[in-house]
Biopython code that builds the backbone (N, CA, C, O; Angstrom):
import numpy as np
from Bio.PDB.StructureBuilder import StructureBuilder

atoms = [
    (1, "UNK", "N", (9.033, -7.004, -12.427)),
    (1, "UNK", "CA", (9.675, -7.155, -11.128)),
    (1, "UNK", "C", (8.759, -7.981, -10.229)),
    (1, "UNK", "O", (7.586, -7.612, -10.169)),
    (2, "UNK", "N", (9.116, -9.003, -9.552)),
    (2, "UNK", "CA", (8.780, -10.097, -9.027)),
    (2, "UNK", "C", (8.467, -9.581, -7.587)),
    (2, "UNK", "O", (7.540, -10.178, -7.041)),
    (3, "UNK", "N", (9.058, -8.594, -6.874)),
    (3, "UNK", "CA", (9.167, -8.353, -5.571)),
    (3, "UNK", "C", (8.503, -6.765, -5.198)),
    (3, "UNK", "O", (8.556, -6.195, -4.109)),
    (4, "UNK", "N", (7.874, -6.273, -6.469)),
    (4, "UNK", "CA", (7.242, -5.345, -6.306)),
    (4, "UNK", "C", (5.975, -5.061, -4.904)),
    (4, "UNK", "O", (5.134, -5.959, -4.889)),
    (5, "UNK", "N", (5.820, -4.226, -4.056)),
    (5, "UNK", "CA", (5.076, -4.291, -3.142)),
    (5, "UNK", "C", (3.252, -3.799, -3.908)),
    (5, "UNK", "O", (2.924, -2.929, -4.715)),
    (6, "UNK", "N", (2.403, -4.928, -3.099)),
    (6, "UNK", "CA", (1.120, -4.542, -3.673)),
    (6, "UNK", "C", (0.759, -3.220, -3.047)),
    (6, "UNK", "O", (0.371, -3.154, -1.880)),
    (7, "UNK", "N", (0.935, -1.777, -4.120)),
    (7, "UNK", "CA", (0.648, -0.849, -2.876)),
    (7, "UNK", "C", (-1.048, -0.448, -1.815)),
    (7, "UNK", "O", (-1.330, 0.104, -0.751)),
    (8, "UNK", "N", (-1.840, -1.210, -3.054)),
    (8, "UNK", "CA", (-3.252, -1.398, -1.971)),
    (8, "UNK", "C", (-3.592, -1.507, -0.742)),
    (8, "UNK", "O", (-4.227, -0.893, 0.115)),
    (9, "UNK", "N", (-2.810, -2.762, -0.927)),
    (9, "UNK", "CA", (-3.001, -3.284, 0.822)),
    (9, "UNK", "C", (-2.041, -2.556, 1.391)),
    (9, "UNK", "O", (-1.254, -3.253, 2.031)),
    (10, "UNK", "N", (-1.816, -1.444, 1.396)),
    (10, "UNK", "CA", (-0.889, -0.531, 2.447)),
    (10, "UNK", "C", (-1.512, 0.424, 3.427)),
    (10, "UNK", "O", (-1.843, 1.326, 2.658)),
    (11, "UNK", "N", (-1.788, 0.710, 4.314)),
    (11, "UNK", "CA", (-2.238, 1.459, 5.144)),
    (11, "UNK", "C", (-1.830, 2.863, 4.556)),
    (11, "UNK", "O", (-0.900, 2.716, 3.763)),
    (12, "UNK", "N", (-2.203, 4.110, 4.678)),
    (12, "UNK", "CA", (-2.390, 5.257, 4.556)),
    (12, "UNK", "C", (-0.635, 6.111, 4.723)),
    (12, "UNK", "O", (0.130, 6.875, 4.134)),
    (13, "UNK", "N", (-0.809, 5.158, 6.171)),
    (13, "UNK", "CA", (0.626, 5.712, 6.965)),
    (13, "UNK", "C", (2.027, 4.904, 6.109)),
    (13, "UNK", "O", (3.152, 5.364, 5.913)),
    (14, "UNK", "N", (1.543, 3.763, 5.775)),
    (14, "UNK", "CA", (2.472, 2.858, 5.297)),
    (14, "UNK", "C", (2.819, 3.564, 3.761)),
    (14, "UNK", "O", (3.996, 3.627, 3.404)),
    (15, "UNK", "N", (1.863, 4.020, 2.994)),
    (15, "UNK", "CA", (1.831, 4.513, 2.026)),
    (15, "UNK", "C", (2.872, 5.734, 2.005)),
    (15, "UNK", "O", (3.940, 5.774, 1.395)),
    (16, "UNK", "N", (2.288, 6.735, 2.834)),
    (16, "UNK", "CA", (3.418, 8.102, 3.417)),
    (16, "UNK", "C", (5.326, 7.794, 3.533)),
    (16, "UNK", "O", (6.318, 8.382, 3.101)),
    (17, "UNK", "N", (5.123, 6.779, 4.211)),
    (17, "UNK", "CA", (6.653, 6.330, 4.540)),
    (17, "UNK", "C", (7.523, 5.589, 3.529)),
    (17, "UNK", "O", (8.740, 5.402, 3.516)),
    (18, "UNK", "N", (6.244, 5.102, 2.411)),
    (18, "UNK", "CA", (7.342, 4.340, 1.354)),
    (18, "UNK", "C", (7.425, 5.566, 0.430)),
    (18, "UNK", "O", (8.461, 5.642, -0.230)),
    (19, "UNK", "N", (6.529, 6.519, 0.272)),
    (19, "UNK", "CA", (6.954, 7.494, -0.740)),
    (19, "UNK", "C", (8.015, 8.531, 0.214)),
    (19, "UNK", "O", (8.783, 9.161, -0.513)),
    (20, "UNK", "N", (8.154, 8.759, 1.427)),
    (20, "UNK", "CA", (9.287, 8.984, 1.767)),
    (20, "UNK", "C", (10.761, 8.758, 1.817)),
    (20, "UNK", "O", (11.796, 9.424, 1.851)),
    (21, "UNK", "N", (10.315, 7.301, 1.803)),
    (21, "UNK", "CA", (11.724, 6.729, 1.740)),
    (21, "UNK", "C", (12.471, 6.654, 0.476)),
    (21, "UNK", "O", (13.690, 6.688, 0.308)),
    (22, "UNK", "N", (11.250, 6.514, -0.627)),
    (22, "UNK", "CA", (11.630, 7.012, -2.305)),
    (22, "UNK", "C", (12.110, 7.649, -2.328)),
    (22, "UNK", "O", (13.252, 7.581, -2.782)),
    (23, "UNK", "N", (11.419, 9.076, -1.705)),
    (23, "UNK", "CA", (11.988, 10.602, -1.728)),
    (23, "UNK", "C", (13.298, 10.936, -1.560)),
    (23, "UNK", "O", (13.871, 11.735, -2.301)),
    (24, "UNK", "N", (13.965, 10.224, -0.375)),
    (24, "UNK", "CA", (14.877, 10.343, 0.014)),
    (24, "UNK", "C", (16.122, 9.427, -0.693)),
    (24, "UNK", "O", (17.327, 9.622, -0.853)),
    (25, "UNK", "N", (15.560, 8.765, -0.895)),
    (25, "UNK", "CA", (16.382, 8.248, -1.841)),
    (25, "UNK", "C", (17.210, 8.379, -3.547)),
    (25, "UNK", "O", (18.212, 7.925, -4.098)),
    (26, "UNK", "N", (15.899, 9.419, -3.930)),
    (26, "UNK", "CA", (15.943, 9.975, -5.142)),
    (26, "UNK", "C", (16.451, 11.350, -4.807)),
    (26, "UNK", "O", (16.671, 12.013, -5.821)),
    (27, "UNK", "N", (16.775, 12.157, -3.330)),
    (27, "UNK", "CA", (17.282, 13.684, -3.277)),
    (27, "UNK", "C", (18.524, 13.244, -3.297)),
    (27, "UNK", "O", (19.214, 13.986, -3.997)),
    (28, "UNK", "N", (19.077, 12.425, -2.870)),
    (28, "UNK", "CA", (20.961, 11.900, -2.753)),
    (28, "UNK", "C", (21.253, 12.169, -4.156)),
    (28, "UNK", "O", (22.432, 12.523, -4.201)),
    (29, "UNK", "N", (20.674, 12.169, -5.471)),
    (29, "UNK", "CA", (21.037, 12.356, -6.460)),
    (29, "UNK", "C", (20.645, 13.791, -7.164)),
    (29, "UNK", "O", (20.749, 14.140, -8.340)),
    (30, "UNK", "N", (20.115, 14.550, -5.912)),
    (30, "UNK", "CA", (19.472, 15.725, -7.046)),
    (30, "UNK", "C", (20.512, 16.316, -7.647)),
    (30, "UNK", "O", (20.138, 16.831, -8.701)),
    (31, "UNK", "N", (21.516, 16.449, -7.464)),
    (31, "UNK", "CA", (22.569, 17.093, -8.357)),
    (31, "UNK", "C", (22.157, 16.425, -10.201)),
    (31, "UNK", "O", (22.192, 16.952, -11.313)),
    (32, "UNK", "N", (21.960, 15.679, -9.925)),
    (32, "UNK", "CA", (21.897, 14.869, -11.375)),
    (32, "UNK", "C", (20.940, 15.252, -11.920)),
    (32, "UNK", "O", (21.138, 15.580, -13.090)),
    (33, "UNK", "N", (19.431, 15.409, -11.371)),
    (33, "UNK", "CA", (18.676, 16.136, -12.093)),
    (33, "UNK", "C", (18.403, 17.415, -12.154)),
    (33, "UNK", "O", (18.783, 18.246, -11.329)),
    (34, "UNK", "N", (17.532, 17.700, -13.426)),
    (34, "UNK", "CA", (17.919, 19.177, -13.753)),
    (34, "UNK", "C", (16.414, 19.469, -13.364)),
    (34, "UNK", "O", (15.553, 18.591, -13.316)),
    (35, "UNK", "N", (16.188, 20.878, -13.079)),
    (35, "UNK", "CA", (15.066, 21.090, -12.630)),
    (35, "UNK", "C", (14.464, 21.571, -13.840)),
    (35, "UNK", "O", (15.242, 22.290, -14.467)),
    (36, "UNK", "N", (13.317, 21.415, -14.392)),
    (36, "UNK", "CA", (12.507, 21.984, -15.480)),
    (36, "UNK", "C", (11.998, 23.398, -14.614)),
    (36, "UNK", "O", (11.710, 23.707, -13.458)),
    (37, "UNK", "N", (12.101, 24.113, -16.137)),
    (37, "UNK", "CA", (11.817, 25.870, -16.417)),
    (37, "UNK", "C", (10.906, 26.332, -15.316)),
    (37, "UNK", "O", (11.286, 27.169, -14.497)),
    (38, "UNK", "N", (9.485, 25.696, -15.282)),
    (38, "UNK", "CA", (8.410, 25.574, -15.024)),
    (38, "UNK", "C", (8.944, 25.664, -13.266)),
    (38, "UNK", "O", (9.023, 26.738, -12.669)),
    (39, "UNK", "N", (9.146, 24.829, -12.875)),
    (39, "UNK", "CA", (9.610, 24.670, -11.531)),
    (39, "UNK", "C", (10.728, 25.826, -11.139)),
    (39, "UNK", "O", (10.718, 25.922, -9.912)),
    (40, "UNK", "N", (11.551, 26.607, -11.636)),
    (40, "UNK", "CA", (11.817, 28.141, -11.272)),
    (40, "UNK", "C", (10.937, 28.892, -11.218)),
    (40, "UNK", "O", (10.736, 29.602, -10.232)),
    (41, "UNK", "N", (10.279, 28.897, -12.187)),
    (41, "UNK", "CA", (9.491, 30.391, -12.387)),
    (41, "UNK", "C", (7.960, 29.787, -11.283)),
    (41, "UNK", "O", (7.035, 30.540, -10.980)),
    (42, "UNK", "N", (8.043, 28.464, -10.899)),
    (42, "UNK", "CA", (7.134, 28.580, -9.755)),
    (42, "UNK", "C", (7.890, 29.270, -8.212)),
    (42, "UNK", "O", (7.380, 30.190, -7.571)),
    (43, "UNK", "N", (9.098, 28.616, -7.874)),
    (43, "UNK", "CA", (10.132, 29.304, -6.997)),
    (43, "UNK", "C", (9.898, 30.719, -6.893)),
    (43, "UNK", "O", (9.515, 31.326, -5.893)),
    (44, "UNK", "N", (10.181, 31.203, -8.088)),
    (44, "UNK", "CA", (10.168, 32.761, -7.965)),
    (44, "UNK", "C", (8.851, 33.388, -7.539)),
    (44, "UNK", "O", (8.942, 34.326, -6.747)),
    (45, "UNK", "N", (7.545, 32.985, -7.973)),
    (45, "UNK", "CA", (6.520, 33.061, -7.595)),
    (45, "UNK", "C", (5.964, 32.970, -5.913)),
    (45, "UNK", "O", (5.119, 33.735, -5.449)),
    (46, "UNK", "N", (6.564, 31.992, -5.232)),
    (46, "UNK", "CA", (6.541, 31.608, -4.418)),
    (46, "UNK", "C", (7.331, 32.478, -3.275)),
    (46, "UNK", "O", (6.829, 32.912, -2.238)),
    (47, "UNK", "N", (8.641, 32.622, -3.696)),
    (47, "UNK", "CA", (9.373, 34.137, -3.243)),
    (47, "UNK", "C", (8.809, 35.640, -3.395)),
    (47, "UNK", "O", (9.264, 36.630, -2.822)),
    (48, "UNK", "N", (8.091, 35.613, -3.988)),
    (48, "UNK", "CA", (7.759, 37.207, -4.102)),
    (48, "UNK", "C", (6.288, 37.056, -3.352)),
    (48, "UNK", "O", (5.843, 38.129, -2.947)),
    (49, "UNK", "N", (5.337, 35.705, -3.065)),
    (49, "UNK", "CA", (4.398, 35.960, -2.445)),
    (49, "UNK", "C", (5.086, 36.270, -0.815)),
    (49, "UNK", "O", (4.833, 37.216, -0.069)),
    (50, "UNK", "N", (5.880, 35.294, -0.627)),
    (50, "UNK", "CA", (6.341, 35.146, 1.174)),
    (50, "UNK", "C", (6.979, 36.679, 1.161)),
    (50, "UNK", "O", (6.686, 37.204, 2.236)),
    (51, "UNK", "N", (7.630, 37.443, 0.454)),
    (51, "UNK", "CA", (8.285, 38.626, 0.819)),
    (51, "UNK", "C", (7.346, 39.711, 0.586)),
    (51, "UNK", "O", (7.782, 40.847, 0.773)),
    (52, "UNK", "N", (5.978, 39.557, 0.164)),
    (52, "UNK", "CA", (4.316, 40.240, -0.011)),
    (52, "UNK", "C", (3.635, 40.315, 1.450)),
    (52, "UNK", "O", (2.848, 41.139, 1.915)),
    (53, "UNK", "N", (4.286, 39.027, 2.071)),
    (53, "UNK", "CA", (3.528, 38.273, 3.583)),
    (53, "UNK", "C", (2.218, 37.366, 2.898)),
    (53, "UNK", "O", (1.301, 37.018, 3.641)),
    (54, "UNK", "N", (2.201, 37.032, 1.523)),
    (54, "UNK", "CA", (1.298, 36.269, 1.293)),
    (54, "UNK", "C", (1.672, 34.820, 1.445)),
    (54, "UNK", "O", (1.245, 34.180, 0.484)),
    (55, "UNK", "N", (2.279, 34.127, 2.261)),
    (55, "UNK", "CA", (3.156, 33.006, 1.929)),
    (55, "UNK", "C", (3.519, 32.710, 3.687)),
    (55, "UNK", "O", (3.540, 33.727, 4.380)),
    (56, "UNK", "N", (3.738, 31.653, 4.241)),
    (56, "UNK", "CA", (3.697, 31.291, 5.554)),
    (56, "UNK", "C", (4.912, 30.215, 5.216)),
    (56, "UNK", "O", (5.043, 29.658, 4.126)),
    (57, "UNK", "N", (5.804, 30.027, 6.406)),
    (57, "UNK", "CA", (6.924, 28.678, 6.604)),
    (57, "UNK", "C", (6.200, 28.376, 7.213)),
    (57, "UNK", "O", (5.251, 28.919, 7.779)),
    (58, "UNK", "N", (6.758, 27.033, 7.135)),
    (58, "UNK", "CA", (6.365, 25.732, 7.970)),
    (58, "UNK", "C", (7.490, 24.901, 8.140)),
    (58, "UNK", "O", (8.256, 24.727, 7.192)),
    (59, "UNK", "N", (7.740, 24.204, 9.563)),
    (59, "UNK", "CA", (8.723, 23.270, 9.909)),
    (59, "UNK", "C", (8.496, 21.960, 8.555)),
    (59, "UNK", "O", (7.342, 21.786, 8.161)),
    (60, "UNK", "N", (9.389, 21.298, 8.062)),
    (60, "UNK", "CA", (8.717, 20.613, 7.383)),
    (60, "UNK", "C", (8.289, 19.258, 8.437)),
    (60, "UNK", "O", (7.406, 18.449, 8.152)),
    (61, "UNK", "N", (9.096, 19.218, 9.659)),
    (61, "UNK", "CA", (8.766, 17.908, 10.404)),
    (61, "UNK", "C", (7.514, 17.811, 10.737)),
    (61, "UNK", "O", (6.874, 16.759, 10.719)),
    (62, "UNK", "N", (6.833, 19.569, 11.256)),
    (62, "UNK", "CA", (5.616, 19.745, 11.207)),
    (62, "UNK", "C", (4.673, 19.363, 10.565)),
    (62, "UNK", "O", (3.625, 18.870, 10.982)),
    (63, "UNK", "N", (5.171, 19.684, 8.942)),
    (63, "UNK", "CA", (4.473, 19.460, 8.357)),
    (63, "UNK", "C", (3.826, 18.114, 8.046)),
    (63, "UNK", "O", (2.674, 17.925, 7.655)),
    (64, "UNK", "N", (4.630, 17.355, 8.253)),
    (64, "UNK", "CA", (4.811, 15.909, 7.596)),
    (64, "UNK", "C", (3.716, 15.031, 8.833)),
    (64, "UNK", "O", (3.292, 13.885, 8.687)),
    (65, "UNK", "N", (3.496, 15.764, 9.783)),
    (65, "UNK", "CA", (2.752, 15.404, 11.337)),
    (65, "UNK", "C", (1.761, 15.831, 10.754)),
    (65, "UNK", "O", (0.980, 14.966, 10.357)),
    (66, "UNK", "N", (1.506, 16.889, 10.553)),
    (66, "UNK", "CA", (0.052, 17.508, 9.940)),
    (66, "UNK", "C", (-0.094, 16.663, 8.873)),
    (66, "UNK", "O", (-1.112, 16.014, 9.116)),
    (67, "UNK", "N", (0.358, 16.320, 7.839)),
    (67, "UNK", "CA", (-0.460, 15.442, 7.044)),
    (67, "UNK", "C", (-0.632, 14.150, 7.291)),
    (67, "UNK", "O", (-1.739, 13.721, 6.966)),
    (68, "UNK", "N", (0.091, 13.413, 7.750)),
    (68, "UNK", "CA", (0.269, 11.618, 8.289)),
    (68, "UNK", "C", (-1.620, 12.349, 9.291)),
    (68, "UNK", "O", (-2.564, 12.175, 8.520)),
    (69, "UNK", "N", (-1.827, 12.649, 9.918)),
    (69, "UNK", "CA", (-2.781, 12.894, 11.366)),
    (69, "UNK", "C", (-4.150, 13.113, 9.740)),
    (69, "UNK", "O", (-4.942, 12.368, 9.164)),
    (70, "UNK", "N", (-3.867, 14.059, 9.659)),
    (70, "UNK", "CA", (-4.914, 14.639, 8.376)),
    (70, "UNK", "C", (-5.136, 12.848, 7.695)),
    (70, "UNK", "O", (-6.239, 12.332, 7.876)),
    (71, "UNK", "N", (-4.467, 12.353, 7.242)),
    (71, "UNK", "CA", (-4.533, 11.041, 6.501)),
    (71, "UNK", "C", (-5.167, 9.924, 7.201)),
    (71, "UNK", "O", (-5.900, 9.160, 6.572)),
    (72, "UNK", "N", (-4.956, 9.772, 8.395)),
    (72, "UNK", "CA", (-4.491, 8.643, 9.195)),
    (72, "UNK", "C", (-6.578, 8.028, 9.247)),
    (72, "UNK", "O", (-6.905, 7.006, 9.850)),
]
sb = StructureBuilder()
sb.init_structure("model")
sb.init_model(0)
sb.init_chain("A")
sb.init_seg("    ")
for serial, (resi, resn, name, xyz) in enumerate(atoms, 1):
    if name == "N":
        sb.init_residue(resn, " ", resi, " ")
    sb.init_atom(name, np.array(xyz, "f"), 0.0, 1.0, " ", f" {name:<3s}", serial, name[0])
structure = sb.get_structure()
């Protein structure tokens, strides 16, 4: 592919926003993919810590501020 972006020369932030925009681009189809085994039985894991109180939410908009700042 001829038009591939050099991802080096990308800034940190620039970096964040193209794997976002991937992201988002690849969830419009999650119906299509199937989730591997591995990735439930982490879910479930993950559910029984937060209902322990070992486990915290987070806004994800939050989140996404906290790491871009953490990066930047």
């Amino acid at each position: 592919m001829s038009n591939i972006i050099e991802i080096q020369h990308l800034s940190r932030e620039e970096k964040l926003r193209v794997m976002e925009a991937i992201w988002e681009d690849l969830s419009k189809e999650d119906a299509q993919v199937e989730s591997p085994d591995w990735h439930q039985q982490a879910l479930k894991k993950t559910e029984q810590r937060f209902r322990s109180g070992q486990e915290n939410i987070f806004d994800w908009d939050d989140a996404k501020k906290k790491l871009r700042k953490r990066f930047e």
